[in-house]
GUBAFI-743073 format. One line per field, with one value per residue (C-alpha): residue number from 0; x, y, z; residue in one letter. Coordinates in steps of 0.02 Angstrom, whole numbers. Each point is the difference from the previous one (the first is absolute). Example, Ala and Ser with C-alpha at 12.3 -4.5 7.8 and 13.67 -1.06 7.14 Angstrom:
2
num = [0;1] $
x = [615;69] $
y = [-225;172] $
z = [390;-33] $
residuo = [A;S] $
END
This chain:
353
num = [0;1;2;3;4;5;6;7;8;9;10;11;12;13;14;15;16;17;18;19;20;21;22;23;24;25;26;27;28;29;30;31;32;33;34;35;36;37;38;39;40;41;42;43;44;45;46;47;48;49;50;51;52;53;54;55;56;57;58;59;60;61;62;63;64;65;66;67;68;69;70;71;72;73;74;75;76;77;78;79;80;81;82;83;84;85;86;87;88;89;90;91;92;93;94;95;96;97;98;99;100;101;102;103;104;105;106;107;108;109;110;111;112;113;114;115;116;117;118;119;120;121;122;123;124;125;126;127;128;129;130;131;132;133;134;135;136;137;138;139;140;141;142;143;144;145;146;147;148;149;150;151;152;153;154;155;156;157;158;159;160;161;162;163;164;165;166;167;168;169;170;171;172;173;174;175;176;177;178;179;180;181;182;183;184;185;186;187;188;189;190;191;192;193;194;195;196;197;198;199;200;201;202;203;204;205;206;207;208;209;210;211;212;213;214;215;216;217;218;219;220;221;222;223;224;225;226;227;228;229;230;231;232;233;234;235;236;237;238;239;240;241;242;243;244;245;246;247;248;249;250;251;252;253;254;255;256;257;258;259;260;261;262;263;264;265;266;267;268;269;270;271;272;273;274;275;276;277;278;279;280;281;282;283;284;285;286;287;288;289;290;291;292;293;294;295;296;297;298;299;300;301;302;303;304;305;306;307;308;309;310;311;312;313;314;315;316;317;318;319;320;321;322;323;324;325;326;327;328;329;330;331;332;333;334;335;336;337;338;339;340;341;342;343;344;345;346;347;348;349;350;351;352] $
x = [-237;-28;147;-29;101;-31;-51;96;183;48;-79;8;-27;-193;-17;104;203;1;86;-145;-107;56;29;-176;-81;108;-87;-168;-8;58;-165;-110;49;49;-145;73;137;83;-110;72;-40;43;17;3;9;-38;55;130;-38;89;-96;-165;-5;51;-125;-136;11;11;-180;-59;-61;85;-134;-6;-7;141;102;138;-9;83;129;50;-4;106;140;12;10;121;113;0;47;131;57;-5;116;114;42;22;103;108;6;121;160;-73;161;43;111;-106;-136;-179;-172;-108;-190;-102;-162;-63;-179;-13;-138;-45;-172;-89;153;75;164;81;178;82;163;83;192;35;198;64;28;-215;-138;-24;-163;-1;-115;-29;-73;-13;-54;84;14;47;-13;4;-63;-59;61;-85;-175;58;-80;99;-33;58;2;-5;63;-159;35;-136;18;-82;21;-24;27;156;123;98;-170;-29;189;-3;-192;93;150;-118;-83;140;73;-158;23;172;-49;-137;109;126;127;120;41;-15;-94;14;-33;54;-109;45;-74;35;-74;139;-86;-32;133;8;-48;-6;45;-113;104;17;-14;110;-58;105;-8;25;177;53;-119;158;112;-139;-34;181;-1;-145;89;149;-89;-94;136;-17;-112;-68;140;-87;-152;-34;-57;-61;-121;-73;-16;-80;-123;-54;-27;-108;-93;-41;-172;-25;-87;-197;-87;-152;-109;61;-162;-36;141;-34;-179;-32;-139;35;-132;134;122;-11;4;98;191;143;120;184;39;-117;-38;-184;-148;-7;23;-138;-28;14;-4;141;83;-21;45;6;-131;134;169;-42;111;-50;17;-59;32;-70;-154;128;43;-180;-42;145;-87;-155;66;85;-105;-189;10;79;-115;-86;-131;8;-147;110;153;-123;-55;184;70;-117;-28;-166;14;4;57;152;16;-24;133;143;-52;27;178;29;98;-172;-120;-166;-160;-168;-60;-31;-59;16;158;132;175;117;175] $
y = [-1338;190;100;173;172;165;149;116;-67;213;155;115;-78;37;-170;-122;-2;-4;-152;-81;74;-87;-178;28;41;-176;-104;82;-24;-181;-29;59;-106;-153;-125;-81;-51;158;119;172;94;212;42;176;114;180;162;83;167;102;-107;-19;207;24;-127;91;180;-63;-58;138;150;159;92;-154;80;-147;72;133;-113;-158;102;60;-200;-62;140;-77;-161;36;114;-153;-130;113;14;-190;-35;124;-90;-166;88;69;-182;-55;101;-121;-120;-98;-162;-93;-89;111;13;127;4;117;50;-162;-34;-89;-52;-73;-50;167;111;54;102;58;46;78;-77;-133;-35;-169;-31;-96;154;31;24;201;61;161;104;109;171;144;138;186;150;5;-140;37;-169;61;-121;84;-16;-176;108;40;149;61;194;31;134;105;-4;-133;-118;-166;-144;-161;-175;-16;-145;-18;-85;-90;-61;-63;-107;-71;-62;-79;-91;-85;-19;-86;-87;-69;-75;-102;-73;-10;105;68;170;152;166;189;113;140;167;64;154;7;157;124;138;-41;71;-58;127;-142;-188;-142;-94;-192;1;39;102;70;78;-136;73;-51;-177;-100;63;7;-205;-30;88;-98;-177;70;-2;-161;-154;-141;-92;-110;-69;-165;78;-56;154;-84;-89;155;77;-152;-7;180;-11;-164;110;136;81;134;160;-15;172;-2;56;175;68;-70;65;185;13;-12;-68;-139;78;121;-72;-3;-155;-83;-77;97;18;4;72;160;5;-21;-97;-22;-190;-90;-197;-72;-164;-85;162;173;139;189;96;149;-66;-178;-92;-157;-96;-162;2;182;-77;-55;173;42;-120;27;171;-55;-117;144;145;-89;-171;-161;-93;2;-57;-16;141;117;-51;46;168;63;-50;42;-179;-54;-182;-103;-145;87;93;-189;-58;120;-34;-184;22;87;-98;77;-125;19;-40;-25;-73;67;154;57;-66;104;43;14;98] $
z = [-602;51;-43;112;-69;65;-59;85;69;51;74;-133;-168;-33;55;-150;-48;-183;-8;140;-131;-151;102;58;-171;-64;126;-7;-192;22;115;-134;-120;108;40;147;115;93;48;26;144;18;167;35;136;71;-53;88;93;-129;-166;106;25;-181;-65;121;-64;-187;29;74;-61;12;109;146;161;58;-147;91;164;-118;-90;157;58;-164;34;151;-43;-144;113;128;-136;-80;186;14;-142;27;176;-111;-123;139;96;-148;71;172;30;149;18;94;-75;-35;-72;-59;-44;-40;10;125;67;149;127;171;9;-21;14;-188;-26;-163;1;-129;-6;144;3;98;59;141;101;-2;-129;-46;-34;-132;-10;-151;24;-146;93;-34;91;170;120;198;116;166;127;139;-115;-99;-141;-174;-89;-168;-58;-196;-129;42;210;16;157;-27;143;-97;64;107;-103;159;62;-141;3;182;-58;-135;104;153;-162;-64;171;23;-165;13;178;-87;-140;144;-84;113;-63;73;-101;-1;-150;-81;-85;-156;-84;-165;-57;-61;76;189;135;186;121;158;-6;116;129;-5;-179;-165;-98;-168;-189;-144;-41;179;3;-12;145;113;-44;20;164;64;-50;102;178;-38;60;-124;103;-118;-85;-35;-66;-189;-77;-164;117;71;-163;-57;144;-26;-193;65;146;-135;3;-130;61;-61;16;-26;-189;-27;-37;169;66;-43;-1;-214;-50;-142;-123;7;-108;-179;-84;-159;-24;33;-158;65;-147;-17;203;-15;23;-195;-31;-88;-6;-156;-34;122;45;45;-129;40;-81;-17;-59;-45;123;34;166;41;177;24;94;139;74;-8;131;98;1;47;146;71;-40;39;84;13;-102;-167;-119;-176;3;97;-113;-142;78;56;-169;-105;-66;-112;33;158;-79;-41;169;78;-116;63;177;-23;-64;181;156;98;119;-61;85;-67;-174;-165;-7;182;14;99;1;144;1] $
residuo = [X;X;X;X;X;X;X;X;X;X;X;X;X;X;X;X;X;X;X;X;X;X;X;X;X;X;X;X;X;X;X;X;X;X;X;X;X;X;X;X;X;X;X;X;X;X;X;X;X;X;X;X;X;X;X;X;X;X;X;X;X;X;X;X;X;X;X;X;X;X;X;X;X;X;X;X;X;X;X;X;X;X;X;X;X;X;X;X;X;X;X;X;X;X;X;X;X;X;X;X;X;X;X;X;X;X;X;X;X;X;X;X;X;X;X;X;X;X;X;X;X;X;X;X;X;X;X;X;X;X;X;X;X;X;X;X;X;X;X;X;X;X;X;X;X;X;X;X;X;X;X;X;X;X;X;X;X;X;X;X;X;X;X;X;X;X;X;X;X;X;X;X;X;X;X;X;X;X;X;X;X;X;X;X;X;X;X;X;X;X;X;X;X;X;X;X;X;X;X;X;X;X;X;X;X;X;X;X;X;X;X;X;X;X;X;X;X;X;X;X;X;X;X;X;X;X;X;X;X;X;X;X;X;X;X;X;X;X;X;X;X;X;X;X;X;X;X;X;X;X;X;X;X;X;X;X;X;X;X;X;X;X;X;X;X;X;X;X;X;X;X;X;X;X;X;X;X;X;X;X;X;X;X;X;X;X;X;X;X;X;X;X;X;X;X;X;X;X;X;X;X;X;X;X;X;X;X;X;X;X;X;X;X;X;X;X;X;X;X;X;X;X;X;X;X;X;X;X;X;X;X;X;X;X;X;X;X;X;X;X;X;X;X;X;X;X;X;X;X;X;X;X;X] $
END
């Protein structure tokens, strides 16, 4: 019997809840003493953006040329989740009488083609797409050019990717989508910019575009010239189906990604506690060489680092290398208590996320 638990449920939490954590430790202490029967598998996952950038520049050093370039990345990132779940706080004043769903953050795909859309509210009127946008200063789309533009504090014009176009690709997908589950419900969307700071100077036609104070009225609005077509439509079904159809976004190795090269990074356990690579294994756990913490399970964000800074396998060499481990047997021994396929034998055995 394989009993699977992840390592990170959230975006956000430097990769374990602290009540995952303690579960976790429970059952991974149980398997060292326990001779047979249940076998307990850890499955674990990727960083998030906002972790995996985090994670990054803590094991680089200061000087890195790639240094400025991903700050300026995890400000982003950060401003664009803060924007995220400030539309989800806002969605709680969302009330209608009719029956409705909301998900957020869904990953979907056609063969090849792969959309993620940050939040998708499903009535019997039609299914609205919103799209979250944290951009500031102000905002002018050129109809005549289909280009957007954006001028800052400083009097800096910037075009950047136009979300009306990005909008109208997401609603042919799950057009596209809801005629292959033959789901008869029609789709249009709805832009949000959530930055505090941003001011309209010109608004795209065919498409709704608001601030987050005014992100309810506008959805309410939309419902009102959508008929309730599909009265018979079982929402919980469709919600269902898309939680079933759900692809999580895989980019690729970060160091990949942006051009680092691995030998880059500098090696050793991350201590939650003192925020650096200063955790030492001793024994059957890990304890910081600085405040003495110790951590059982501190091994687990280190490969979660390694899967999504490096590659998408590993050895029990490499684990020994990035973590600054003396012993393979004990770098083989944490990889075994992973929900990982592995391929190969002995000592060239390797790991797959």
């Amino acid at each position: 019997m394989v009993l699977s638990l992840f390592a990170s449920e959230k975006p956000g939490n430097w990769g374990l809840q602290n009540k995952l954590l303690q579960d976790l430790q429970e059952c991974y202490n149980s398997t060292n003493s326990h001779k047979g029967g249940i076998r307990i598998a850890i499955k674990i996952s990727l960083l998030s953006q906002v972790e995996a950038l985090s994670l990054l520049l803590a094991r680089l050093n200061p000087q890195h040329p790639k240094r400025q370039f991903l700050e300026q990345q995890l400000s982003w990132a950060t401003a664009g989740k803060r924007g995220e779940e400030r539309i989800q706080r806002k969605f709680n004043e969302f009330y209608m009488e009719e029956d409705f769903r909301v998900l957020w953050d869904v990953n979907l795909t056609i063969g090849t083609w792969s959309v993620q859309i940050d939040g998708l509210l499903l009535t019997k009127h039609c299914a609205i797409i919103i799209e979250s946008k944290n951009i500031s200063g102000q905002l002018h789309f050129d109809e005549k050019m289909g280009e957007f533009s954006r001028v800052n504090l400083s009097g800096e014009r910037t075009v950047m990717d136009n979300p009306k176009i990005q909008l109208n690709k997401h609603i042919r997908f799950l057009t596209q989508f809801f005629k292959l589950k033959k789901i008869s419900l029609p789709v249009t969307g709805l832009i949000v910019f959530t930055s505090k700071d941003c001011e309209f100077t010109s608004k795209p036609h065919g498409v709704s575009v608001c601030k987050t104070y005014q992100m309810i009225e506008y959805l309410l609005k939309i419902l009102q010239a959508f008929p309730l077509e599909a009265e018979n439509c079982n929402l919980s079904k469709v919600q269902k189906l898309i939680l079933l159809n759900q692809t999580p976004y895989r980019q690729p190795p970060l160091c990949t990604y942006y051009f680092i090269d691995p030998k880059d990074l500098q090696t050793g356990v991350y201590c939650r506690n003192c925020k650096a690579l200063t955790m030492k294994r001793d024994k059957r756990s890990w304890v910081c060489s600085h405040c003495g913490v110790k951590d059982v399970l501190a091994h687990l964000l280190a490969i979660q680092e390694y899967f999504t800074f490096v590659e998408l396998t590993i050895t029990n060499r490499k684990l020994c290398e990035f973590c600054k481990l003396e012993s393979p047997s004990v770098a083989k021994r944490l990889l075994a208590k992973l929900d990982l396929k592995s391929s190969g034998a002995l000592k060239n055995r390797t790991y797959h996320y």
